[in-house]
N, C-alpha and C positions, 0 to 999 in steps of 0.2 A: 252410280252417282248421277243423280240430275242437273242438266245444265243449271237450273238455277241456283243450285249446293254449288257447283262448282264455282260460279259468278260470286256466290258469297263467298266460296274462301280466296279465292283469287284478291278479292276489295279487301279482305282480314289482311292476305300477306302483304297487302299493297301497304296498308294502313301502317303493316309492322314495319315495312322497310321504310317510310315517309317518315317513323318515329325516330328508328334507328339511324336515318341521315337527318335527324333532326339533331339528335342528343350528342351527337358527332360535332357535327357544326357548334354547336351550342359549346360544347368543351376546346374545338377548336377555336371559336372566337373567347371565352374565358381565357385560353392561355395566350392569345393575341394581346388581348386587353392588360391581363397579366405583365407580359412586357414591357407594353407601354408606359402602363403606371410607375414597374420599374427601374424606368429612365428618371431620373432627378432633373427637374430645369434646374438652371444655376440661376443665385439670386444677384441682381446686380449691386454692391454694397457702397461704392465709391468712384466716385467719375472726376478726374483730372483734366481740366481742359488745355493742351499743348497745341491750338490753335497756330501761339505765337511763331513756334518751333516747331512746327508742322513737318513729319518727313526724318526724326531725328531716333540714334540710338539710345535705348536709356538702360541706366545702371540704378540700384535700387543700395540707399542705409542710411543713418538718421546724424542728415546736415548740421540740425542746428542743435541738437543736445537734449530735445525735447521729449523723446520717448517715441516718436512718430515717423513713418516711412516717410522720406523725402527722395528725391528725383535729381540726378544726372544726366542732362540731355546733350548732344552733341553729333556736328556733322564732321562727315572726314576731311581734311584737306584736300588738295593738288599732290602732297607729299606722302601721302598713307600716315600722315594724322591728321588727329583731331586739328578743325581749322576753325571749329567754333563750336564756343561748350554752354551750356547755361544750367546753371543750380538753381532747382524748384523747390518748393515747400509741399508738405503735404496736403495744403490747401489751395494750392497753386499758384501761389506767389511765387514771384522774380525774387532769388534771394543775389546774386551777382548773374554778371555774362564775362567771356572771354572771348578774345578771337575776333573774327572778319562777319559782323552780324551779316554785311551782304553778302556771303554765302547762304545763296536758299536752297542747295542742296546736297547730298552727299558727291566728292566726287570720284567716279569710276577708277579701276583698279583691272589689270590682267590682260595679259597677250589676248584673252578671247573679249576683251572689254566686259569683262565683268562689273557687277554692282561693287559699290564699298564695302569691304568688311569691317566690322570691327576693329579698333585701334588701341592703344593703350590709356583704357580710361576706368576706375572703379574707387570705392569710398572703403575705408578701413581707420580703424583708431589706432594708429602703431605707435604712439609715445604712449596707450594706456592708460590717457586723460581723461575720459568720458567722452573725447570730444575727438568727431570724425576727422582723418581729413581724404583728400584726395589726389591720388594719383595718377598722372596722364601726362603726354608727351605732345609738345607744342612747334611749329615751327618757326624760327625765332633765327634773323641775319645767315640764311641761307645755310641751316643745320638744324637736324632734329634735337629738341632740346628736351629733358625730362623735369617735372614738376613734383614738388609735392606742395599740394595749395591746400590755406584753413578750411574747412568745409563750410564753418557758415558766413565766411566771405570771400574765398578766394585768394585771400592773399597769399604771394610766393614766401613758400616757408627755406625750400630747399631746391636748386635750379643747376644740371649738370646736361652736360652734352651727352646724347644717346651711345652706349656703342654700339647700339645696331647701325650698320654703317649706311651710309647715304648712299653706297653705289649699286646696292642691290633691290633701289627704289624707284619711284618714279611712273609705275606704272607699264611697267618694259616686263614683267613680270607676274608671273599667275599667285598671288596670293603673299605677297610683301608686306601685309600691313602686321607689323607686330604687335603680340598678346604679352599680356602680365597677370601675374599668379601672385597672391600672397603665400608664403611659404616660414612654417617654424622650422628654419634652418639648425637653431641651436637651443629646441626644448621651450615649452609653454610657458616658462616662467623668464624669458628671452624675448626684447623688443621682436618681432617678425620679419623677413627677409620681403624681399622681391625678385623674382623669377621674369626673365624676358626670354622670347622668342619669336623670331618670325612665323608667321602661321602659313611655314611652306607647303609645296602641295608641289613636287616635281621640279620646280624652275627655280627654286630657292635656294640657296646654301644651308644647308642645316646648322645653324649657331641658336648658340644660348649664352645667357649671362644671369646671374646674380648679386644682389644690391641689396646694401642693409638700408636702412630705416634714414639713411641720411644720403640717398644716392650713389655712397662708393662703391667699388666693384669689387665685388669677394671674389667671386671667380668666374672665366669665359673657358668655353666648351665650342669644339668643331664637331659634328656627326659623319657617320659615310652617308652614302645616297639614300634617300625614303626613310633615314632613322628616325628623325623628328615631327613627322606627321604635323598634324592642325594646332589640337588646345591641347597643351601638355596639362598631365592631371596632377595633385601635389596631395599627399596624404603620408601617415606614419605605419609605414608597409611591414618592416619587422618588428614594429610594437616597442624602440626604444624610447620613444617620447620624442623624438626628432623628424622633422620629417625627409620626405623621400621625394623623388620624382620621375614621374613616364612620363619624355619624353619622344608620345608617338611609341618606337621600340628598344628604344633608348632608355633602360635606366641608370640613375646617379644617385648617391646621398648627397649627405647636407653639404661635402667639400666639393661636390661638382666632379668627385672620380664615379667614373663606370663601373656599375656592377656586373650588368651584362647587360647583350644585348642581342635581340630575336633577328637574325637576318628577315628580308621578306623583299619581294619583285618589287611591291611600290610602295606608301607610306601608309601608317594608320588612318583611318580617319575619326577614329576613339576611342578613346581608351577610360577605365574604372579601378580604381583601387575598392575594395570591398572584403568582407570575410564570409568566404562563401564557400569554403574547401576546411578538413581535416588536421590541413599542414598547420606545420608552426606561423603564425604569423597571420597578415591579408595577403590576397590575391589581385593579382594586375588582369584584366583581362581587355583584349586588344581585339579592333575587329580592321581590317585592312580592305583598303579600297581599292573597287576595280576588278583587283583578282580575285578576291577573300584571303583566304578565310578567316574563321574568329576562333578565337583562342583562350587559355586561363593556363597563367604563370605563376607556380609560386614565387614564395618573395628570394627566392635563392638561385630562380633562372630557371627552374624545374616545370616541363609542359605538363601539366595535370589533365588537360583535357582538349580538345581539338575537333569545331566542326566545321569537314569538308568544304573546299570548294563549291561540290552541290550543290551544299547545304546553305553555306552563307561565299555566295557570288559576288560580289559587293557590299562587303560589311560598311554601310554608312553610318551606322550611329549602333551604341549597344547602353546598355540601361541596367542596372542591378537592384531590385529590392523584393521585398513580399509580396509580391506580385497577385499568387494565389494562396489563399490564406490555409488551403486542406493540405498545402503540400508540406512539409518540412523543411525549414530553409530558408535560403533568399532565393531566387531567379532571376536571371538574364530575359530581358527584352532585346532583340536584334533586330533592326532595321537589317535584313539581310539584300536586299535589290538594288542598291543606291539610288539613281532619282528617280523610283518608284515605289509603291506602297505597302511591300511585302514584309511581314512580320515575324517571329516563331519566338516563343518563349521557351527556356532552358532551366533545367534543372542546373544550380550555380554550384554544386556542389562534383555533378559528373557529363555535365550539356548533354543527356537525356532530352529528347526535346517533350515537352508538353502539349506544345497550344501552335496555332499556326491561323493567323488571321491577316487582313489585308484591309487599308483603307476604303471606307464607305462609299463619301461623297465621287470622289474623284482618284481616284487608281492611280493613274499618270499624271496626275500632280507633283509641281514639287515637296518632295517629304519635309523640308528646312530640319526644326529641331526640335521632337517631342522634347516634354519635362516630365519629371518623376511627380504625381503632388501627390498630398498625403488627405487624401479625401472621403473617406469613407470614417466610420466608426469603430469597426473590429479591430484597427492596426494594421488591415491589407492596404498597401499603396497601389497608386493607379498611373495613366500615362495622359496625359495630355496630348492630341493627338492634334496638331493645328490647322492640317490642310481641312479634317472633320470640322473643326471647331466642337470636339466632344474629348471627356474624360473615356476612358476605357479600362477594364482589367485584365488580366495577366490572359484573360481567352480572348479578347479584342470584343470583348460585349461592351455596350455603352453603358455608362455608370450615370454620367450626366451628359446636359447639351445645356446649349445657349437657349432653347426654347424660342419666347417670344420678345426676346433681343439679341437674334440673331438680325434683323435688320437695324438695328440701330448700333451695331456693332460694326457691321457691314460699311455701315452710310459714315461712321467715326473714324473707321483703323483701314477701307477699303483696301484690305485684303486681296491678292492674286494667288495666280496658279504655279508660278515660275520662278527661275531662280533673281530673276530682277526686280520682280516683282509677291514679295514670298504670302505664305498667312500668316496666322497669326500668331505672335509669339507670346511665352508666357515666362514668367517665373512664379513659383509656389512657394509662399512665406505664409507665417502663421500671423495675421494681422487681427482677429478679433473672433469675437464667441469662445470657443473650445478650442481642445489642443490638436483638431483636422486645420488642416494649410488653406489658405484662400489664393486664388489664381489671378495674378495681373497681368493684363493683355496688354499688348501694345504691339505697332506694325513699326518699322525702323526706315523704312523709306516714303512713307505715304501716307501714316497717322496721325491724327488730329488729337487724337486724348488716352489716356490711360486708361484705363475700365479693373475696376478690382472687385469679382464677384466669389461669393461664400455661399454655403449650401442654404437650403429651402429652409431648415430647421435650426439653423443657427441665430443665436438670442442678438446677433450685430454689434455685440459690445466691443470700441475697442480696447485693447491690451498692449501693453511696449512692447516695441519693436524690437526683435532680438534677431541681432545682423549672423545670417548662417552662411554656411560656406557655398553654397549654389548661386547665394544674390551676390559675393565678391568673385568670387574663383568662377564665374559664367563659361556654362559649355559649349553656349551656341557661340559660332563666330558669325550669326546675321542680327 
């Protein structure tokens, strides 16, 4: 072979391999681009301005009788309540105020001077009127007092002294501010009960109590230590038409006796009713802080399934639906790290695990409190991931993002990284277009306005507001 043969084949192989790292590239940027595309921006559909009330928790159901999402805002008191409330319209009117307007902020809670948590505040139609009202606890001549006020003016319908008691308040304590649960203690066709607890975490006394629809007491309940965890969950576990309750590892029926109860080193920090197992009935499934692990109960006490310590070291939050639509079933999402950003998703039927993913933006950010929303087409549900500010599914791939109102989201709900300063929070209710959920934001100690965004393709029509149990019975306690 002559150097010049050889010269040319040498430029041929050069040429073949400059093709072949061309057609590479070429397919590697395709499925980049691919990606990309398959990210959804979210469209932004409705914007609330809480300027007024800047800095405030909000509760989400339709005040005035209109067909329309209206707003519950409120800061905490000195007392771990509510110390000023104000009821919005869906357009943003002042429908009434309550309370010390000149509190401009929430105020702190907890041995380690924590932020405020959540207090007893949420909208529900319990006389079966059409017409909302709401429940929340006030403090009124040196005593937690409890309300039931009209929704679309406020006025006190029903006014009883709290029995969560004053001495386990104050601020002397990690996590005193007590939660309320709507609960059908006696069957759907039955005004609805109310469910109280303190949203202990260790320093607490574990109590609870229930209250019918006019504030009397049906029944009080004591726990051992760590029984009672955070947000007790309320759901119809054995399938009699009545409901039930996990409290944390505590469960009770509708008369407030124990069924059982899961011993465990420290408390839950959440818990699901769901049917995601073979057994008779739903399943309870528990994920405990600190130590872990997470868990799934039948409705009879029976452990169906258990993953490790390892596995979930810090069960902070856990999550049940169709996560991934190939698999069969529902799935478990588990915050398994506590205030960090680790993931795995579970087979809900044998916690098989699946998927294992980890927050994008920021790792060691505070995790606060994804949402389930129902945002896709197929039927698969997604997670709402808020330190991200992105939708994800059951593999932790992004489904949607903020796009190009990520800064003016930013600049409205100024969002952090911490537990005193958290992101962003969402609830997912079906407000307009089709039967996928639209996502309302809102930050609870620092935000300016509401923001309620629906997907790219959706026609923006809106549809009555149909009050579901995630926008009363709220998981998050920020």
């Amino acid at each position: 072979m002559s150097l010049d043969d050889l010269n040319l084949r040498c430029n041929v192989n050069s040429l073949h391999i400059k093709h072949h790292l061309f057609c590479v590239l070429m397919v590697l940027t395709l499925i980049f681009v691919g990606n990309v595309n398959a990210i959804e921006q979210m469209r932004l559909w409705h914007k609330v301005d809480i300027d007024s009330y800047q800095g405030t928790f909000v509760c989400l159901g339709d005040l005035t009788g209109d067909e329309q999402v209206d707003f519950l805002l409120y800061r905490e008191g000195p007392q771990t309540t509510p110390g000023f409330m104000a009821a919005v319209a869906h357009n943003g009117n002042m429908l009434w105020e309550l309370g010390d307007r000149t509190l401009a902020e929430h105020q702190p809670d907890g041995i380690w001077k924590e932020p405020a948590l959540r207090g007893i505040a949420f909208i529900y139609d319990f006389d079966g009127n059409g017409k909302s009202e709401v429940v929340t606890e006030f403090w009124k001549d040196n005593r937690p007092m409890l309300y039931i006020l009209e929704g679309a003016t406020g006025r006190v319908l029903y006014e009883k002294e709290s029995p969560l008691s004053l001495k386990v308040r104050g601020g002397r304590r990690s996590r005193c501010h007590p939660v309320g649960r709507v609960a059908f203690l006696h069957g759907r066709n039955k005004a609805p009960s109310i469910v109280l607890k303190y949203g202990a975490s260790n320093f607490v006394p574990c109590y609870a109590a229930a209250l019918n629809d006019e504030l009397e007491v049906l029944w009080e309940l004591s726990g051992s230590e760590h029984s009672m965890g955070h947000v007790p969950t309320v759901g119809d576990v054995d399938m009699d038409g009545w409901d039930e309750i996990i409290l944390g590892t505590l469960f009770v029926d509708e008369e407030g006796k124990v069924l059982w109860e899961k011993k465990v080193e420290r408390h839950a920090d959440c818990t699901v009713i769901a049917d995601v197992h073979p057994s008779e009935g739903q399943e309870v499934l528990i994920s405990i802080c600190s130590t872990g692990p997470a868990f799934c109960m039948s409705a009879n006490g029976e452990m169906l399934w258990e993953k490790t310590r390892k596995d979930v070291p810090h069960g902070q939050g856990i999550w049940v639906r169709n996560f991934i639509d190939e698999e069969p079933g529902a799935e478990a999402i588990i915050l398994r790290s506590g205030h960090v950003g680790d993931f795995i998703t579970v087979k809900g039927s044998d916690g098989t695990q699946l998927a294992a993913f980890r927050h994008t933006k920021n790792y060691k950010g505070y995790p606060d409190f994804p949402c389930v929303v129902n945002w896709k087409k197929n039927g698969e549900q997604s997670l709402w991931i808020p330190i991200d500010r992105t939708v994800v599914d059951g593999y932790g791939r992004v489904v949607a993002d903020l796009g190009k109102h990520e800064t003016l989201v930013k600049e409205l709900l100024q969002w952090g990284e911490t537990k005193s300063h958290i992101a962003v929070q969402a609830f997912a209710v079906d407000l307009c277009g089709d039967e996928r959920e639209e996502v309302v934001l809102y930050q609870p100690y620092n935000g300016q306005a509401i923001l309620i965004f629906t997907q790219e393709d959706s026609d923006g029509k809106r549809k009555p507001y149909i009050h579901e149990r995630d926008a009363y019975n709220i998981r998050s306690y920020f």
